[in-house]
C-alpha positions in Angstrom: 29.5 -89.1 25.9 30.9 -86.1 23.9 33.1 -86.2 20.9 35.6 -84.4 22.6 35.5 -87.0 25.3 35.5 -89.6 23.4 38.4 -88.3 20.7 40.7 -88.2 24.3 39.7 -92.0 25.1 40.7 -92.8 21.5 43.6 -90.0 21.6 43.0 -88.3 18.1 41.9 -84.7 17.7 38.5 -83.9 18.3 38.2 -82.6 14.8 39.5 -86.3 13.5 37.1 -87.5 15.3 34.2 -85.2 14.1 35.5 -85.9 10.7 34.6 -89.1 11.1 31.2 -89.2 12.7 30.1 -86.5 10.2 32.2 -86.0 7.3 33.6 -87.2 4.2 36.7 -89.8 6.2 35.4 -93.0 8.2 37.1 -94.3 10.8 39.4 -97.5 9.8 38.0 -100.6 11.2 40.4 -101.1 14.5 39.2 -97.5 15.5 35.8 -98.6 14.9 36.0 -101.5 17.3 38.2 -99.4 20.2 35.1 -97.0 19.7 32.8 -99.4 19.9 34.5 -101.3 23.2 34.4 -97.3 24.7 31.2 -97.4 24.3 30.7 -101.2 25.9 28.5 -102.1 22.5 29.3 -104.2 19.6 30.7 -102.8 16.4 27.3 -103.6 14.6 25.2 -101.9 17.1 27.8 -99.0 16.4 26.4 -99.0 12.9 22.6 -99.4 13.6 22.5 -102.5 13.4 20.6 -104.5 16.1 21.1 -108.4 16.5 18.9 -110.6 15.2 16.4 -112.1 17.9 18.1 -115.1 19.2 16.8 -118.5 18.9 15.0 -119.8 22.1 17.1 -122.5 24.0 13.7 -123.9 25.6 12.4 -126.4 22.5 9.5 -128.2 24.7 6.7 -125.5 23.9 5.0 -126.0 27.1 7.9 -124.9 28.9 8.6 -122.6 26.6 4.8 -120.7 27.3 5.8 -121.1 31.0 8.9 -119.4 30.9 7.8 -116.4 29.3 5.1 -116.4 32.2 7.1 -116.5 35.1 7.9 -113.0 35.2 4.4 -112.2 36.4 4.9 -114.7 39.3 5.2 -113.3 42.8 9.1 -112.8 44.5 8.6 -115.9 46.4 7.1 -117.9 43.8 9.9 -117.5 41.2 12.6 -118.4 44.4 10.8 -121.9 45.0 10.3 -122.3 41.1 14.3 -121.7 40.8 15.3 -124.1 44.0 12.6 -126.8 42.3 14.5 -126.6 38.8 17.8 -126.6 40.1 17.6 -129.4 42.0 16.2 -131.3 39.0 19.1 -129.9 37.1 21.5 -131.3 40.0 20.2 -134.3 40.2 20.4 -135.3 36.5 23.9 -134.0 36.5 24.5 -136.5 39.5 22.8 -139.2 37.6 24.9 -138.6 34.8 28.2 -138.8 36.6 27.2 -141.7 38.3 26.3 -143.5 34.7 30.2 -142.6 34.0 31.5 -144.9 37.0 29.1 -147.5 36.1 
């Protein structure tokens, strides 16, 4: 996107706006943000800054290896692996509800 595009999404002058990404005058921090939403990133990737890896949400390790390798799996194989997990998933949520009314 061009700076003159973008300084007519954010409706300043194109100059402002060139002040800003290369001169002496940031942006204030609202303007920052509606740039950064423009741009469908976060204000910190705006600045360089990438996110820090996040945490993995699998904690059993073997499952953990496994996930990373399913990726190389066939098309078909990854469909049965998904209809296998979900319907442990559903079941425990059934059992679960069930406890509830017990």
């Amino acid at each position: 996107m061009t700076q003159a595009r973008l300084a007519e999404l954010l409706e300043v002058n194109p100059r402002v706006y060139n002040r800003w990404e290369c001169g002496p005058a940031p942006p204030q921090f609202d303007t920052v943000v509606r740039i950064a939403d423009i741009l469908q990133i976060t204000p910190d990737e705006l600045a360089g800054r990438t996110p820090a890896p996040a945490e993995p949400k699998i904690h059993n390790h073997e499952l953990l290896n496994l996930d990373q390798q399913v990726d190389s799996l066939p098309d078909a194989e990854q469909q049965a692996l998904i209809l296998v997990m979900d319907s442990f998933v559903r079941k425990t949520q059934v059992q679960k509800v069930m406890n509830r009314w017990r």
